[in-house]
N, C-alpha and C positions, 0 to 999 in steps of 0.2 A: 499178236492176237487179231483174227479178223469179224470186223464188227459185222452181222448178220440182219437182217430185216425182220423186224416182228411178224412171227405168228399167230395162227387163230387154235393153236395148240389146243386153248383153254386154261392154261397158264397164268393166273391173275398178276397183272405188272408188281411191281414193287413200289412204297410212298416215294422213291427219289425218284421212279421211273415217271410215279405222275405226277409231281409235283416240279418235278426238273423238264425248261423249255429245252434245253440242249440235248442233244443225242441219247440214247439211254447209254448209259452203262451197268452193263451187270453187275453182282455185287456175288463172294463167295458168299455160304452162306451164315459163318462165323459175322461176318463184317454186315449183315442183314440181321442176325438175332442181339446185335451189341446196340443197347441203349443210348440213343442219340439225347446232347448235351442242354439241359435247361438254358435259355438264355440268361444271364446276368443282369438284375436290374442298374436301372442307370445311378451312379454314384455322386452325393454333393463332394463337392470339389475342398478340400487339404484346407484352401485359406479358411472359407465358410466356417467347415467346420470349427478351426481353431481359433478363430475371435470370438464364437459364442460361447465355449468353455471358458475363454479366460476371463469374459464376463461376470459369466456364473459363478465363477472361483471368486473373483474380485470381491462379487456383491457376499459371499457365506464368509469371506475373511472379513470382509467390513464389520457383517454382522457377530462375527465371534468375538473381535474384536473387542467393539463399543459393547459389548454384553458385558463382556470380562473386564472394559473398565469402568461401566456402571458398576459390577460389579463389587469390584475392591473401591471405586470409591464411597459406597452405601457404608463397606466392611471399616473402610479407615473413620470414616464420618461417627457411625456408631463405638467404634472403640473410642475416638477420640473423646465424644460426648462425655460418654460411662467414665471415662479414666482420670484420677486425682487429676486437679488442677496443678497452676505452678505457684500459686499462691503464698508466700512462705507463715506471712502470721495476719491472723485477723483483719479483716481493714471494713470500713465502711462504703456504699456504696448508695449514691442516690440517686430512684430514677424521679425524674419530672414531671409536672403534670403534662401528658398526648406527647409522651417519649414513644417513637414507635420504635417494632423490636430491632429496626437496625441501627438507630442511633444507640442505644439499649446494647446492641453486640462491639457497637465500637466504642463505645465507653467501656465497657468489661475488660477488651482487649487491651486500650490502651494503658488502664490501670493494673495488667499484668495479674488481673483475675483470672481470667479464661485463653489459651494459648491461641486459638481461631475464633474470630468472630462469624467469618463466613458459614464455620459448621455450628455455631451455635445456632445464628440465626433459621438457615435452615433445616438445622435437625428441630429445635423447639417451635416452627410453625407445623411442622407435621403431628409432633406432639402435641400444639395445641388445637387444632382445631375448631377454629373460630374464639377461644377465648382470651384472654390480652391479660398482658403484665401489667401489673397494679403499680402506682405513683406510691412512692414514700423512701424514706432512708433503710437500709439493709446492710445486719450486720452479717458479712462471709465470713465461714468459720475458713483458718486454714487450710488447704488442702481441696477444698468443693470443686467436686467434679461440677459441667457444664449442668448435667439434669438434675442435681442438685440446688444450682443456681437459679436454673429454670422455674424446679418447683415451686422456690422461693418467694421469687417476685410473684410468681401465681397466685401466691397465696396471701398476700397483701400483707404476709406477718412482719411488717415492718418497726423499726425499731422507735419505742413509745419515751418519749418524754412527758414529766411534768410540770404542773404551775401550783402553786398551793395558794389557798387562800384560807387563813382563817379564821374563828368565827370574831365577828367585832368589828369586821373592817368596814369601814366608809367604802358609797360604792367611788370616790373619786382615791382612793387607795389601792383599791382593788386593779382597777384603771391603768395605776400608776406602776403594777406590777406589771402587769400582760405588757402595758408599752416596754416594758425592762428586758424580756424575756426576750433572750437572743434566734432561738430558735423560731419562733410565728415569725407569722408574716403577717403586711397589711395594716392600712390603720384601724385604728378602733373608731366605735361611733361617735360621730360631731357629737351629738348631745346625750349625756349622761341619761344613764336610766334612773328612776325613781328609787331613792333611798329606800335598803332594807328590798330590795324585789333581787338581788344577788344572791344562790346560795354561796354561802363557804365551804368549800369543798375542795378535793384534793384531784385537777382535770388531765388526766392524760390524752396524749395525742403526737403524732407524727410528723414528723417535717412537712411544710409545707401546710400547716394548717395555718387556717386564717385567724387573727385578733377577734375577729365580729362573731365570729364563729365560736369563740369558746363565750365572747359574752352572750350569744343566743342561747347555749345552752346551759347558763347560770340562770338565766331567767327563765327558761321554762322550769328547772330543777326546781328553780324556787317556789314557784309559782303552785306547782304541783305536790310541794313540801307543804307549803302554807294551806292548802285547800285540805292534803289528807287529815293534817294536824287538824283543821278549824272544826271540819265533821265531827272530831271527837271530843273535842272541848265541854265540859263541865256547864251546865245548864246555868248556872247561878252564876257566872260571870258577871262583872260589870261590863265591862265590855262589850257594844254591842255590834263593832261593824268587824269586818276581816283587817279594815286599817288601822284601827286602834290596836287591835290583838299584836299584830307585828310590832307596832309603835311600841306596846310596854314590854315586849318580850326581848326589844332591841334593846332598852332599859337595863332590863333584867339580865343581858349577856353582857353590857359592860360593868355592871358593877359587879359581878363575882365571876371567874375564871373555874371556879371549883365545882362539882357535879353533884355532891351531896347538900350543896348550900342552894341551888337554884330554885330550888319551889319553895325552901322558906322565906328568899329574899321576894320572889314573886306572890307570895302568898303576905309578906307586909304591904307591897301595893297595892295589892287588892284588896288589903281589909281599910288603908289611907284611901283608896278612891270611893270605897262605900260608906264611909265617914266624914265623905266630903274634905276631907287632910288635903296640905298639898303635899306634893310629892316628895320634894326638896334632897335631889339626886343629884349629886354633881357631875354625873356625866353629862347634863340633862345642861348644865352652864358649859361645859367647856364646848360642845357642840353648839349651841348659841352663841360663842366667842370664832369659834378658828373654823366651823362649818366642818366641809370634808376633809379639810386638810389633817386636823385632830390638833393636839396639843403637844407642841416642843418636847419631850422628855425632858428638858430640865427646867422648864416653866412650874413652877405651882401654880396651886390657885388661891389666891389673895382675898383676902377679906370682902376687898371692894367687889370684887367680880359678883359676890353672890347678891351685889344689890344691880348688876348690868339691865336694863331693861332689853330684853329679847323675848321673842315669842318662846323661846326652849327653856328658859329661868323658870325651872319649876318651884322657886324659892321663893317665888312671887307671883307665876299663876296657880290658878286651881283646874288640876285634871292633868290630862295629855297634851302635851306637844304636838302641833299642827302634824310632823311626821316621824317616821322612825328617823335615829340620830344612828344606825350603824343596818350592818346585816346582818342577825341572829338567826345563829344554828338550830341543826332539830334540839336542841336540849334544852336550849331557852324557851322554844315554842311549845314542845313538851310541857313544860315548867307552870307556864302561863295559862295552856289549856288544862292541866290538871293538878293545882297548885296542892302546896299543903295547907292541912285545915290545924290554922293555931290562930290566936287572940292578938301576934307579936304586930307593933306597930313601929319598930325603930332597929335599928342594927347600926355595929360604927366597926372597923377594924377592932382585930385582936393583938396584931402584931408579931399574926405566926402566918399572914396569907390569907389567913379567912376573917370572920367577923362573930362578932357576938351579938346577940338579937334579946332585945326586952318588950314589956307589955306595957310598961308606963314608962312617964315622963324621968319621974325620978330614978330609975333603975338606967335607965338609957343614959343621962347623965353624969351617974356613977362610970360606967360603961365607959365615957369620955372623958373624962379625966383620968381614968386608968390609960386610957390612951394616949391622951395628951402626954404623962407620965414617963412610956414607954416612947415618946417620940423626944421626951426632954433628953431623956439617958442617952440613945440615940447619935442625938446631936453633940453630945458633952463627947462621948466615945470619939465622934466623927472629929472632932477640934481637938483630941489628944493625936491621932494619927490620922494627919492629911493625906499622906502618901495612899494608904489603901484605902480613902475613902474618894480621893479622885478613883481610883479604880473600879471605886465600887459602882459611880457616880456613871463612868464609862460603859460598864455594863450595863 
């Protein structure tokens, strides 16, 4: 092919004619109407590419990962929580006073109450929510799943013990019980409270209670007994302070045990103290003899004693004793603020547990030798058969 010299034909060039510094070259006109090729943009390079995927893979498996085993561990946490314990029978369990709830999980665990202490501990703080396991003894039933146990301690229903006292007691008797009592804790107070400011009463409470503590609240009980009682008290009393009132009503709760007989027996005191009588009560000497301690069980009381000079020998002053000689229940105080209204000035045993009550001298002395009588026969019994009278003696 021979290449020719451009003309001024009019022939407009072609884009490669002018765009191309070299020679022209013709083009047929197939290879002039074919679509010349976009360039390709420039390409990141194989490595590039393939460390930032396996990044990205990395970090969505981490993430699927640690999902799914949040996951199942929330899933086992919570089954485990819900699901019976291993517990096989009943047992007790005590928390402390400022047990926090992890010492709280590894006590549980180690006593083979709860299988994981890890998941109690922190499945029951999200359960709880700021609020805390209570101190006291806990009985676990069998079988108690973990939120079972949880609810438990929450709820302070801790297992109650009691102390009795009843009514009559010296308060160094009273004392003498609480120090006994295995379960309190703590000593009691140096100094004794004032005779008769104890109620008797029957106190429940939880491990871990304190000694001082059940006697604080003997004496406010009392205190608050004796105040409602006195409000109601009978206008025409002799009696005119709140201390005298206790003082004869402590009277009144040791000489009769029986609940039909105490306003009669408190209703002779009080017609003896408005007659200026003495009182001549024998509880009234043995209190003046042995104090708080009381009287030996197998001590009588002897001729001589009722002539003892003591400030409580009501068989030789006239009135009340400086204080109460025990601590009487509401039924004694009852008794004494609203006695019964009779003439009687004397009572002596019957020999069935209660007493028989007269209006004069001579009736009451009958009274007493019918008694005496009944304590001869008694005796005469008790010297045919020793055997069951040490027995009886015993009881």
């Amino acid at each position: 092919m021979i290449v020719s010299e451009p003309t001024d034909s009019g022939t407009p060039p072609t884009r490669s004619e002018t765009t191309s510094k070299g020679p022209i070259i013709p083009k047929s006109a197939s290879e002039a109407l074919r679509p010349e090729k976009v360039p390709e943009p420039r390409k990141r390079s194989r490595k590039a590419r393939s460390q930032l995927v396996i990044f990205l893979n990395f970090v969505l498996s981490a993430i699927v990962f640690v999902t799914l085993g949040v996951a199942g561990a929330v899933y086992y946490a919570l089954n485990s929580f819900e699901a019976p314990g291993p517990l096989e029978a009943n047992a007790n369990f005590i928390v402390r006073n400022g047990a926090g709830i992890s010492e709280i999980a590894s006590g549980l665990e180690r006593a083979n109450i709860i299988s994981d202490g890890r998941v109690f501990r922190f499945v029951s703080e999200a359960y709880l929510d700021n609020e805390t396991l209570k101190a006291g003894e806990y009985e676990i039933k069998a079988g108690s799943s973990m939120q079972d146990i949880m609810q438990l301690l929450k709820s302070g229903k801790s297992i109650l013990y009691s102390v009795s006292m009843p009514e009559g007691l010296t308060v160094k008797q009273m004392f003498q019980r609480l120090a006994a009592d295995p379960v309190l804790e703590g000593d009691l107070p140096a100094e004794l409270p004032a005779e008769g400011t104890l109620r008797p009463d029957t106190y429940k409470f939880s491990r871990g209670t304190k000694r001082a503590e059940i006697v604080s609240q003997m004496k406010n009980a009392q205190a608050a007994l004796v105040e409602q009682i006195w409000n109601r008290r009978d206008a025409d009393l002799p009696v005119k302070t709140i201390e005298e009132f206790v003082t004869l009503a402590s009277i009144v709760e040791k000489e009769t045990g029986r609940a039909d007989e105490r306003s009669r027996v408190a209703s002779v005191f009080i017609n003896r103290l408005e007659r200026n009588m003495r009182l001549q009560s024998d509880p009234t000497i043995i209190y003046g003899i042995f104090g708080g301690d009381g009287k030996p069980a197998d001590r009588p009381i002897y001729r001589s004693d009722l002539d003892k000079q003591t400030p409580y020998n009501t068989y030789l002053i006239r009135g009340l004793p400086p204080t109460p000689i025990a601590n009487p229940g509401r039924a004694a105080l009852e008794a004494v603020a609203n006695p019964s209204r009779t003439d009687e000035l004397y009572f002596v045993a019957d020999g069935t547990g209660g007493h028989v009550f007269a209006t004069s001298l001579d009736e009451h002395n009958a009274n007493v030798r019918r008694w005496r009588k009944i304590e001869a026969d008694r005796a005469v019994e008790s010297a045919k058969q020793p055997g069951d009278d040490a027995t009886s003696t015993s009881q």
